[in-house]
C-alpha positions in Angstrom: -18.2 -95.0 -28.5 -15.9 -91.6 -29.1 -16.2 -90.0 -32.3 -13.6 -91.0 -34.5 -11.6 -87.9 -35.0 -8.4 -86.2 -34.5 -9.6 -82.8 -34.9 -12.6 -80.1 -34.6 -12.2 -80.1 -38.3 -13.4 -83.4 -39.0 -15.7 -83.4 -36.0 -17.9 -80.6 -37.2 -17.6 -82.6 -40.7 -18.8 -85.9 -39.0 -21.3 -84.2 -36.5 -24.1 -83.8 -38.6 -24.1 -88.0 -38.7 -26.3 -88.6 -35.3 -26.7 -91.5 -34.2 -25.1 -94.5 -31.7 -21.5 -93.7 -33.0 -21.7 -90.1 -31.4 -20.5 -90.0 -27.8 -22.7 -88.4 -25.4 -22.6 -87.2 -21.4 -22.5 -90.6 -19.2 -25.0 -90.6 -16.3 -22.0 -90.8 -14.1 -20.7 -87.1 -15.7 -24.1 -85.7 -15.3 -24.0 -87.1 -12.1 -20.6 -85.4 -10.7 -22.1 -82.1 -12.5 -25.1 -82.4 -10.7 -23.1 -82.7 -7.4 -20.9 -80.0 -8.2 -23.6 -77.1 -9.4 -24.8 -75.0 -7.1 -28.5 -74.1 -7.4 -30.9 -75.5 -10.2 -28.3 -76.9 -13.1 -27.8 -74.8 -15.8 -29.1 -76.5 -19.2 -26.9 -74.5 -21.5 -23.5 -76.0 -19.4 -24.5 -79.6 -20.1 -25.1 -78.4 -23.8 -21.6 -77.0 -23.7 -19.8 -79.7 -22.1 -21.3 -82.0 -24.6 -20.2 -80.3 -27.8 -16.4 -80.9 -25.1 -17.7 -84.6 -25.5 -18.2 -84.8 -29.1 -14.7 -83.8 -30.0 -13.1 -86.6 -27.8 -11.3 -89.0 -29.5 -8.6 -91.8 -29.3 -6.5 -90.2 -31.4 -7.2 -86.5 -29.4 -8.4 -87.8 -26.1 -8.9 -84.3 -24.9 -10.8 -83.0 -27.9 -11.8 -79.5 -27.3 -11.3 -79.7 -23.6 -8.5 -77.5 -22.4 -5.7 -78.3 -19.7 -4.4 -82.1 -19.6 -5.1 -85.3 -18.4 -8.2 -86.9 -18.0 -11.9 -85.4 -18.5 -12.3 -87.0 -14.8 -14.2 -85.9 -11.5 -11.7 -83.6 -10.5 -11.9 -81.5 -13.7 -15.9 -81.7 -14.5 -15.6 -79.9 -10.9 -13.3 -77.3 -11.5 -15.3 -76.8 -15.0 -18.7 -76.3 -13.2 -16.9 -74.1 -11.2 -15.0 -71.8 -13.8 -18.1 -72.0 -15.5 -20.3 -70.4 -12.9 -17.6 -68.0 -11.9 -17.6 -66.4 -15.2 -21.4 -66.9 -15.4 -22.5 -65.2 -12.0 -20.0 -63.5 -10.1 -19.9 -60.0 -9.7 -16.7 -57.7 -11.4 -14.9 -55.1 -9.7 -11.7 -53.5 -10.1 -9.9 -55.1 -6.1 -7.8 -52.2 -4.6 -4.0 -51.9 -5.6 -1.9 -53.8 -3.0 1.0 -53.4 -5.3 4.3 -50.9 -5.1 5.5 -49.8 -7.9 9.3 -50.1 -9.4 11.3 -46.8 -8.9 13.5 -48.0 -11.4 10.6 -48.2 -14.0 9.6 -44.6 -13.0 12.8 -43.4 -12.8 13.0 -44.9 -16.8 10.0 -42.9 -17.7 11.2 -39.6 -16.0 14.7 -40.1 -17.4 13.6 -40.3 -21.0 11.3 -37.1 -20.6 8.4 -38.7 -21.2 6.6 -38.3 -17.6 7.4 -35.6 -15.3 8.9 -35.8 -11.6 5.7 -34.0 -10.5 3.6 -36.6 -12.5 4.7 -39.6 -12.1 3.5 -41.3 -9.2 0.0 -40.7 -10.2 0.7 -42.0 -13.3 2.3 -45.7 -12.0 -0.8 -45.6 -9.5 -3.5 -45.5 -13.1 -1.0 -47.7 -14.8 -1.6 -50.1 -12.4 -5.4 -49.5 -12.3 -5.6 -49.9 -16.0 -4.0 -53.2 -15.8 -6.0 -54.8 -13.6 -9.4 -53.4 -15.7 -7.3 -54.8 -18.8 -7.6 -58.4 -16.8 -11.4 -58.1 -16.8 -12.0 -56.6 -20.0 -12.2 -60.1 -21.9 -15.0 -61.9 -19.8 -16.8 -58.0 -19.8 -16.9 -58.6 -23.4 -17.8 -62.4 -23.6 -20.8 -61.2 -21.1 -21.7 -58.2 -23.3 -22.3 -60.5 -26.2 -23.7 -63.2 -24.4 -26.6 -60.6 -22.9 -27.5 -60.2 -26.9 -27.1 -63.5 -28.3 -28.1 -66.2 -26.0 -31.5 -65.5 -26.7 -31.1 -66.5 -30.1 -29.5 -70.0 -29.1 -25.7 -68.8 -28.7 -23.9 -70.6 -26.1 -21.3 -69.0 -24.0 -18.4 -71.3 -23.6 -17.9 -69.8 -20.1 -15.4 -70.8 -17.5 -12.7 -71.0 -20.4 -12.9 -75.0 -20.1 -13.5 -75.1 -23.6 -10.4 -74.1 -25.4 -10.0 -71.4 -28.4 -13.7 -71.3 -28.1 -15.8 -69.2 -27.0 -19.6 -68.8 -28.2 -21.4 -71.9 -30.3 -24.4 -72.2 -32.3 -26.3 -75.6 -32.9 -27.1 -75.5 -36.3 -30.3 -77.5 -37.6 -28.0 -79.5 -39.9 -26.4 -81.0 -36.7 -23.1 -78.8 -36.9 -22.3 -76.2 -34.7 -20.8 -72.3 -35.9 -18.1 -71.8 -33.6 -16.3 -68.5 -32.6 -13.9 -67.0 -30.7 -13.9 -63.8 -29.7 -10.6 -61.4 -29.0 -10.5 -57.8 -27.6 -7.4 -56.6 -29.9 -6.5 -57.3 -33.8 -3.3 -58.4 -31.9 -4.6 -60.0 -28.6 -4.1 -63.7 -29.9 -1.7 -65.9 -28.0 0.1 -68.5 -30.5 -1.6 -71.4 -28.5 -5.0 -70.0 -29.5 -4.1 -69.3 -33.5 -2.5 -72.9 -33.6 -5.6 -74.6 -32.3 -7.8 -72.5 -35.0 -5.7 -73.8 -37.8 -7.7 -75.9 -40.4 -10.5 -75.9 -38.3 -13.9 -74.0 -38.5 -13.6 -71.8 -35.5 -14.4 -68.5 -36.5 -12.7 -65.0 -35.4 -13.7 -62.4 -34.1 -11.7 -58.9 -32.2 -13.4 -56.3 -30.9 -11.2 -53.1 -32.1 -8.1 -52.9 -34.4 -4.9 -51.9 -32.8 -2.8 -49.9 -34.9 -6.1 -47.2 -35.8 -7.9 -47.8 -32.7 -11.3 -48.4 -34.9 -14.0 -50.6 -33.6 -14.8 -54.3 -35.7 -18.7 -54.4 -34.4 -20.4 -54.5 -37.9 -18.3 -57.6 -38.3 -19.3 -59.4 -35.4 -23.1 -58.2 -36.4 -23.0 -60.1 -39.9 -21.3 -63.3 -38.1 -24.8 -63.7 -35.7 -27.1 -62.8 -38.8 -25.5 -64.8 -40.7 -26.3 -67.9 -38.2 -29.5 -66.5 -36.7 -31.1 -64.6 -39.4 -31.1 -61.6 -36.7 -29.1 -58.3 -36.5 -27.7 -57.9 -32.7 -27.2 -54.9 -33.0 -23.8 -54.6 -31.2 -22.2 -51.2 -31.1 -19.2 -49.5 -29.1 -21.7 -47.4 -27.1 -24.1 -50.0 -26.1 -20.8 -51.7 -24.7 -19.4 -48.6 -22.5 -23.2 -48.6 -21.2 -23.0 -52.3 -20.5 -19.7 -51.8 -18.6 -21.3 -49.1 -16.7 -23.9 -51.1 -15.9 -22.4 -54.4 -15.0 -19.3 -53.0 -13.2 -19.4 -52.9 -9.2 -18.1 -49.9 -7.9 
């Protein structure tokens, strides 16, 4: 039977009440995710898709499931799928197939702000710098996975699960939820709406009017939960993206 609530507010309030009223995966789910995984299934995804599961409802039939419709075949799939993406596949900067506008250079000349000489190169690292601003967000959601899923964080990857991004089984039975941003102002309306009255906690990585970092933050949250200092820092990140990026 679903859990009888409208929101993620009074599902983490009702959680902690286990028993036959709390809905769980169906054989026939775990069946379709079995199909769809490739390799040996991934425990932490069922985990995940379950906390999806509690927060269904017949007054919110989608509960914390993004997109629309029905949590059917078709999208346990394409969550596997989004899921493992984000979990396993390799990132890289693709080469720049795009032209740029003239008329936008010819703005930026115009106004004295880039020279004639200049400006090419500059559209050409424009462009570079925002394709590495499209990978920047699942960089930092793998960052702080690699430092927290050892102390039983789970990665909402695959972005299945909306406005959330890591959660934490507490012993009580509730779960400490968070959702991480790069920017002080990186948050879409759709994403702050969803938050309101609920327990969904956030995080960004760097403020955007001073350019100073938010880490220490982000380090209280997980000790908070866990008891343990992560120890994230602006440095360890750059070293992480280094590391992690294919050239």
């Amino acid at each position: 039977m679903a859990l009888k609530c409208s929101s993620i507010e009074e599902f983490l309030l009702m959680r902690s009440f286990k028993g036959a009223m709390m809905s769980r995966i169906t054989e026939a789910q775990k069946k379709i995710i079995e199909d769809a995984w490739e390799g040996d299934l991934n425990q932490d995804f069922l985990k995940v898709f379950e906390f999806g599961i509690l927060t269904v409802s017949s007054e919110n039939p989608r509960g914390a499931f993004s997109g629309k419709g029905d949590i059917d075949e078709n999208f346990i799939r394409k969550a596997v799928k989004s899921y493992q993406a984000d979990k396993i596949k390799e990132i890289s900067l693709k080469d720049v197939n795009t032209k740029s506008d003239s008329a936008v250079e010819r703005i930026a000349v115009a106004a004295g702000k880039i020279s004639e000489e200049h400006i090419e190169k500059a559209s050409e690292n424009h462009r570079w710098l925002m394709q590495s601003e499209n990978v920047l967000g699942v960089l930092l959601e793998k960052y702080i996975d690699s430092k927290i899923s050892k102390q039983g964080w789970l990665w909402c990857a695959g972005s299945f699960i909306k406005a959330v991004d890591f959660i934490y089984p507490l012993e009580s039975g509730e779960y400490k939820i968070l959702q991480i941003k790069n920017s002080s102002n990186s948050e879409n309306s759709s994403s702050s709406a969803i938050r309101d009255g609920t327990e969904i906690e956030k995080w960004f990585r760097r403020y955007a009017t001073t350019g100073k970092y938010n880490w220490d933050a982000l380090n209280k949250m997980i000790e908070e939960a866990t008891g343990e200092d992560p120890g994230f820092q602006e440095s360890d990140f750059m070293d992480f993206i280094n590391k992690t990026l294919t050239k």
